[in-house]
N, C-alpha and C positions, 0 to 999 in steps of 0.2 A: 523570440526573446524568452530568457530561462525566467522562470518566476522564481520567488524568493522562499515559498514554501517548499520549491525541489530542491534550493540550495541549503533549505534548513537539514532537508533529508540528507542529501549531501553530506555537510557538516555530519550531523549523526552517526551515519554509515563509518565514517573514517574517523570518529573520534572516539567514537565507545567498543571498550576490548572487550574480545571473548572471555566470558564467562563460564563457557560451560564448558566441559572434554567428557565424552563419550566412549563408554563401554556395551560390546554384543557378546554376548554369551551365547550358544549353543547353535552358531550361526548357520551351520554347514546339516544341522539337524531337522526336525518333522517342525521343528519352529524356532524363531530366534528372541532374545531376550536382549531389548537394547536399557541402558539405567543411564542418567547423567553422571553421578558419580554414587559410592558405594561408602565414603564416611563422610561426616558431616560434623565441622563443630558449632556449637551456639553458647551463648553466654550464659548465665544463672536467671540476669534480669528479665529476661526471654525465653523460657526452653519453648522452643516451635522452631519443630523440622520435618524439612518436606522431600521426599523423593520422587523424581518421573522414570516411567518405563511406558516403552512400547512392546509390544507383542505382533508379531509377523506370524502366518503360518504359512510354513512352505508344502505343504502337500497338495495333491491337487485335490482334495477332498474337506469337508467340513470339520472343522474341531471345536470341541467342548475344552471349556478352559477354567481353569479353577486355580482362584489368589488363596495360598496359608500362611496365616500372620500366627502365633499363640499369643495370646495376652501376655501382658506385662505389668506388675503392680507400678504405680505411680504413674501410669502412660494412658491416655486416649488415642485407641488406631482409629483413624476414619480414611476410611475407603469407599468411591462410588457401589462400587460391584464388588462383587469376591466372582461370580460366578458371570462368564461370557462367553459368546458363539462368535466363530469366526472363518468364513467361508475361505473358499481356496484364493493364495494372493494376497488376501486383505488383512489388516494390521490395526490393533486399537490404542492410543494412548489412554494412561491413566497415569494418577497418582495417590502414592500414601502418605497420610500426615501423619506426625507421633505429635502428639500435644502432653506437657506434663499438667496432672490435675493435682487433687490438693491431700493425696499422700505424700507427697515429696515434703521437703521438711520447710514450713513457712512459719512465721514469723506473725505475731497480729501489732499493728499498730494504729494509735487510735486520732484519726485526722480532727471529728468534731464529736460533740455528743451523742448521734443519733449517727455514726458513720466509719467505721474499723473497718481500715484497709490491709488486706494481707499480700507479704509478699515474701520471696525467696529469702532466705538470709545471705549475707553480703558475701559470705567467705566458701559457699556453697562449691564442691566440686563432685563431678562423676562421670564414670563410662558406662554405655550401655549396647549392648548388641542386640539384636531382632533377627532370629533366624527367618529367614522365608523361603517359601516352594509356589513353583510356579507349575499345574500339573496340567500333561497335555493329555492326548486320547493314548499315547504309548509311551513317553516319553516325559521328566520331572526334570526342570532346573532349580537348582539350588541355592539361595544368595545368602549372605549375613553382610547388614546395615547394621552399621555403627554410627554410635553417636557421641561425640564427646561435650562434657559439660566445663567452659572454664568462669573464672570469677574474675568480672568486666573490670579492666583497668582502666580507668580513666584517663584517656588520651588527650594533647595537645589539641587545640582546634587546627586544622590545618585549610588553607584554599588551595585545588591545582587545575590553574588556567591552562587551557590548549589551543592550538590555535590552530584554523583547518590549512591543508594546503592548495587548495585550490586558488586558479587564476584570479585577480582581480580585476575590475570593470567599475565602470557608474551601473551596470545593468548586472554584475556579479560581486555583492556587497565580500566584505571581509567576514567568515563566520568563526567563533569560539563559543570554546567551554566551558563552563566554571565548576566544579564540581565542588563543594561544602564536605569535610571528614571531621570526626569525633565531634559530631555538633547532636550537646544535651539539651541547648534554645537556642531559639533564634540569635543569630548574629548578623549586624550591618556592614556592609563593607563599600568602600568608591572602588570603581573599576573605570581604567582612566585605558585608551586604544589611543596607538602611534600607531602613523605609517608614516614613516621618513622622520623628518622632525615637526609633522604636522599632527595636533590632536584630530582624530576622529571623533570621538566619545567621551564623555566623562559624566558618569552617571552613579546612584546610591543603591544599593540592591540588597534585600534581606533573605537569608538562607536559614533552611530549618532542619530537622531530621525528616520531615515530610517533602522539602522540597530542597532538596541538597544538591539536586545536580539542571543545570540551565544550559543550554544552547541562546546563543545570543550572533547579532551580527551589526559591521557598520557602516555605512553605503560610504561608498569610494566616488569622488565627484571626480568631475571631469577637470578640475585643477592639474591634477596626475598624470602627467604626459609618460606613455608609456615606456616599463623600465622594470628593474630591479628594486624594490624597497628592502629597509626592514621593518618589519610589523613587530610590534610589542603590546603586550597586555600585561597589566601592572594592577593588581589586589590590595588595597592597602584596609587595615582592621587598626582603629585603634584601641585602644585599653579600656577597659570598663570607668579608670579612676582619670583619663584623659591626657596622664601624665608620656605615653608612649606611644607606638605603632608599628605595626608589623607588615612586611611588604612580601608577596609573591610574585613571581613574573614567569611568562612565557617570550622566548622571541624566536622569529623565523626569517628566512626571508622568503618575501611571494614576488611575483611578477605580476605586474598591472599590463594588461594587453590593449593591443588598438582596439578602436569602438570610434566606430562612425554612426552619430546619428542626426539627421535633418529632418526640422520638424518644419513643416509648409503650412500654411493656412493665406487662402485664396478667400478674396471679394471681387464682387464685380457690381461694378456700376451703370447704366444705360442710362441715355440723354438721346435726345433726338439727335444731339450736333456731336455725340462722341458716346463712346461705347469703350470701358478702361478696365483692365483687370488689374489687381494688385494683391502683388502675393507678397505676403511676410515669411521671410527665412530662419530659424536659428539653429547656430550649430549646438547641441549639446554632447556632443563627444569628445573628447580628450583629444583628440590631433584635427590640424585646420583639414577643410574638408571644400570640394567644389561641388556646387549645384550646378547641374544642367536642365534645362528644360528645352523642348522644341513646341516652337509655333507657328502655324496656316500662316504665312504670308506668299498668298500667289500673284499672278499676274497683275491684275485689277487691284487689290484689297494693297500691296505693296508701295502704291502713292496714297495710301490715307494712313500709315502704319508708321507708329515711332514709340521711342523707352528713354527711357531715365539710366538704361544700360547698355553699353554696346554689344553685337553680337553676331555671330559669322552668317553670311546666305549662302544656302544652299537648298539647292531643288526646292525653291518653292516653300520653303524654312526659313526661319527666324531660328539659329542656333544660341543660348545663352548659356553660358559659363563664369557664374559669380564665384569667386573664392570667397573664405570666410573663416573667420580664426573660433577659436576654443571661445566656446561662446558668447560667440559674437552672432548677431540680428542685423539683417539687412532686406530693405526692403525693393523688388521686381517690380516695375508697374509699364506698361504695355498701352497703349489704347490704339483705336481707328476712330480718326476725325473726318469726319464726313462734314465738315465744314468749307471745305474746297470744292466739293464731291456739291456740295449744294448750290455755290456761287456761279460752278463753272455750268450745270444746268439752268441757271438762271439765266447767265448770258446768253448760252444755248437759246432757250426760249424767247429772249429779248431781238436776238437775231432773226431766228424762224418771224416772231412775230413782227418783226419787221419788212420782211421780204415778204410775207403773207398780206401785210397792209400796203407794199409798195405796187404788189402785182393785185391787188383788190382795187387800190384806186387809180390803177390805169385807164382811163376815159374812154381806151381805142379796147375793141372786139376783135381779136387775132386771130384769125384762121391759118395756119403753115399746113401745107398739103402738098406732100410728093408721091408721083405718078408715074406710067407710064416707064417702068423700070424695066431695059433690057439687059439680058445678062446675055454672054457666050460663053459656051462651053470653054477652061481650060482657059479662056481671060477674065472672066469676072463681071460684074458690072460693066456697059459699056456706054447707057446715057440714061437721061434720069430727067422724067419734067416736075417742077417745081411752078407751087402758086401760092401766093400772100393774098389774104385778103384783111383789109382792117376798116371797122367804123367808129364814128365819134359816134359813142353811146351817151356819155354822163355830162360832158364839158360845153357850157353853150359857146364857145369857139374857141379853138386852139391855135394859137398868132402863127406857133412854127413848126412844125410835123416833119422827122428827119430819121429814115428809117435805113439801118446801115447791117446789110448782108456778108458776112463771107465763108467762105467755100474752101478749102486744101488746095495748093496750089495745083497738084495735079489733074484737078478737073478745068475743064475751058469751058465756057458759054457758047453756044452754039450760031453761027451766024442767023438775024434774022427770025430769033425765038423768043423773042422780046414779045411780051404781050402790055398791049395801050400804052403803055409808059418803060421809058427807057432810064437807067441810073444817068442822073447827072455828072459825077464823080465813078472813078473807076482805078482802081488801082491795081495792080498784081506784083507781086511780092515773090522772095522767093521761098515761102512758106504757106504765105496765102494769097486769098483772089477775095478783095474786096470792091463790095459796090455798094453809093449812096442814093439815098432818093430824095429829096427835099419839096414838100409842100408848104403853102402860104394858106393862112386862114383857112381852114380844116373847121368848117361849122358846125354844128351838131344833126344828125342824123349823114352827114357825107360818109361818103365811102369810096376807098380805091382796090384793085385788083392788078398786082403785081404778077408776072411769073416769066417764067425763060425755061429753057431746055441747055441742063449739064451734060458734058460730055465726056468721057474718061477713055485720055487717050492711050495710058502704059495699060492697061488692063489688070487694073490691081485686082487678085483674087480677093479679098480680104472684105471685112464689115468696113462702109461708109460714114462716116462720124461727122454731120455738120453744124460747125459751131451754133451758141445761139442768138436767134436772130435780134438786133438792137434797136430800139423806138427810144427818140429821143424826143419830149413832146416840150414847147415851152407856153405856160399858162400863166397871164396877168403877170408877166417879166420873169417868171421863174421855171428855171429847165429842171425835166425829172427826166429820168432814164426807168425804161420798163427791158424784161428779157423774155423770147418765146423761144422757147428748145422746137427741133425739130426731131423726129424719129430719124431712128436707127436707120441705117439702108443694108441688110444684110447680103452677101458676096457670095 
């Protein structure tokens, strides 16, 4: 961003003309002689003039150097040096003043009692020449400074506005000039800045002979959709007796450029049950302008995630793209509510703990133990002994004890592998192989011992999966269902 003291430079650089043109004397010689110029006029009310020169030595060796002025009656020379050393290459400035003192023809006049002031008389006129030599170690340059003396006419007051050309912006103000001419005091003036038929400016300013010339500038807002203006600065001075006024003006035309700028400011809030960022948008730029922003929404984090805005997904993104006109404020806001994220852990838990209390207060001791696992090479598994044992541990009697097994249908039971008790109920399916057992008054410390010998008759190579086994107990009229997983049978 250009700041406004480079644009004042700016303005400067391109608004104030050269002053000076340059003469080198004896350039191509053992040293060179540069002056700004060689006559000079000043007025009567003033005689003070001043001349610059540089000195180069072109040798490659040391030079002694030596300024000759001859006096002049009615004149003070002041000079730093007359005499200076100047190694090979290097170059010194300097200058001379002529001041006139008080043989020139003055005038006494008397202000207060204790106080005669003297000064030039009004009609005063003269020329004067100042030969000088500039002497090197071999070599003398020669100059004659002139000076002409005239008698100050009293001029109009004049104002002359300028106005820079550079582009305009909210961030690259409007700069001018004002420059104050023939000013004997101070004068006031309003200086009133257009740009289109809009005021920029309008303000009261005082110029002096001290302070005659101003750089000034006027922020260009983002109103200004960029374009072509014309800019005008307008000087107006009215009359000492109130009855007139005097206008000067400057006009141009500038260009107002695009300028995008978006100013963001982010909060963020945390809660236990939600976590929200909110960001405040505004455009301050001259043409409408889009925000984008991306944000984390991954896998997990994407069902707790919502806005006040819509926005495209991608990879794992939250993409936003809010538009926004010439300043205009809009406000983003985002959150994760883990309020779902909390409930659904709750039920979670509510469930675990329930199956936790349902398999805690099952009254029966379940032992599921598989054995005696034959495999063959190239078929797999090919039989498998199986044993339940269960005891009434906690229930002083259990009316009805109903414990229901099943197996894949591709395994068979084995004739005659029945150990002490045989299912009452037997079904086979074409998915599964189910078997029932049914006891009557199951007292407390009883206990039974189930088991059979599986047999698999395709020869699945593969791991054995058998479901889990089901205890259906019924206590003082009411039935609960209990579950005992069996292990894996690996193939």
């Amino acid at each position: 961003m250009i700041s406004k003291k480079l644009i004042f430079l700016i303005c400067v650089i391109f608004l104030v003309p050269s002053i000076f043109s340059t003469n080198i004397y004896n350039q191509q010689g053992d040293f060179s002689v540069q002056i700004d110029k060689l006559k000079q006029k000043v007025y009567n009310d003033d005689i003070n003039v001043e001349y610059n020169f540089v000195v180069k030595n072109n040798l490659n060796n040391v030079q002694n150097f030596r300024v000759i002025i001859p006096n002049q009656s009615g004149w003070n020379i002041v000079i730093e040096e007359r005499d200076f050393l100047l190694s090979s290459g290097s170059q010194k400035e300097f200058s001379v003043k002529f001041v006139a003192n008080s043989d020139f023809d003055y005038s006494p006049s008397i202000v207060s009692p204790d106080m005669i002031q003297i000064s030039q008389k009004e009609n005063y006129r003269g020329f004067f020449q100042f030969p000088m030599a500039i002497l090197g170690e071999n070599q003398e340059v020669s100059l004659r400074l002139d000076v002409e003396i005239d008698k100050r006419e009293k001029l109009p007051v004049e104002f002359e506005p300028r106005i820079s050309s550079a582009r305009l912006s909210p961030i690259s103000p409007l700069g001018y000039t004002i420059t104050g001419l023939n000013l004997e005091e101070p004068k006031n003036v309003i200086v009133r800045v257009q740009l289109g038929n809009i005021i920029l400016s309008e303000f009261e300013e005082t110029f002096s002979q001290e302070s005659n010339y101003k750089v000034f500038q006027a922020d260009v807002s983002s109103d200004f959709y960029p374009g072509i203006y014309d800019a005008k600065v307008i000087i107006r001075k009215i009359s000492d007796d109130g009855r007139s006024a005097r206008e000067w003006s400057e006009e141009r035309k500038l260009e107002v450029v695009k300028y995008e700028n978006l100013i963001e400011r982010e909060s963020f809030h945390k809660s236990f049950f939600k976590d929200t960022n909110i960001i405040e948008i505004r455009n301050l730029g001259n043409v409408e302008a889009v925000y984008q922003r991306e944000v984390p929404r991954g896998f997990f984090s994407k069902f707790f995630f919502s806005s006040n805005s819509e926005f495209d997904k991608e990879s794992g993104k939250a993409i936003f793209n809010i538009e926004l006109e010439r300043g205009e404020t809009k406000q983003l806001e985002y959150s994760y509510n883990y309020l779902a994220l909390y409930i659904l852990l709750l039920v979670i838990i509510i469930i675990v703990s329930y199956i936790y209390y349902r398999k805690m207060s099952n009254p029966l001791d379940v032992e599921t133990r598989i054995y005696g696992v034959k495999r063959v090479e190239h078929e797999g598994v090919k039989s498998l002994k199986t044993k339940i044992g269960f005891e009434n541990i906690k229930a002083d009697e259990i009316e009805e004890l109903r414990v229901v097994f099943r197996m894949p249908s591709y395994l068979n039971i084995k004739d005659g592998s029945f150990l002490l008790t045989e299912p009452q109920h037997v079904l086979k399916g074409k998915n599964q192989y189910k078997m029932t057992w049914e006891f009557k008054k199951f007292e407390m410390n009883d206990s039974r011992i189930i088991g059979f010998t599986m047999v698999n008759t395709r020869g699945v190579l593969g791991d054995i999966k058998i479901p889990d086994l089901e205890i259906e107990v019924k206590i003082g009229g009411k039935i609960r269902k209990y579950y005992q997983s069996f292990p894996i049978v690996r193939g």
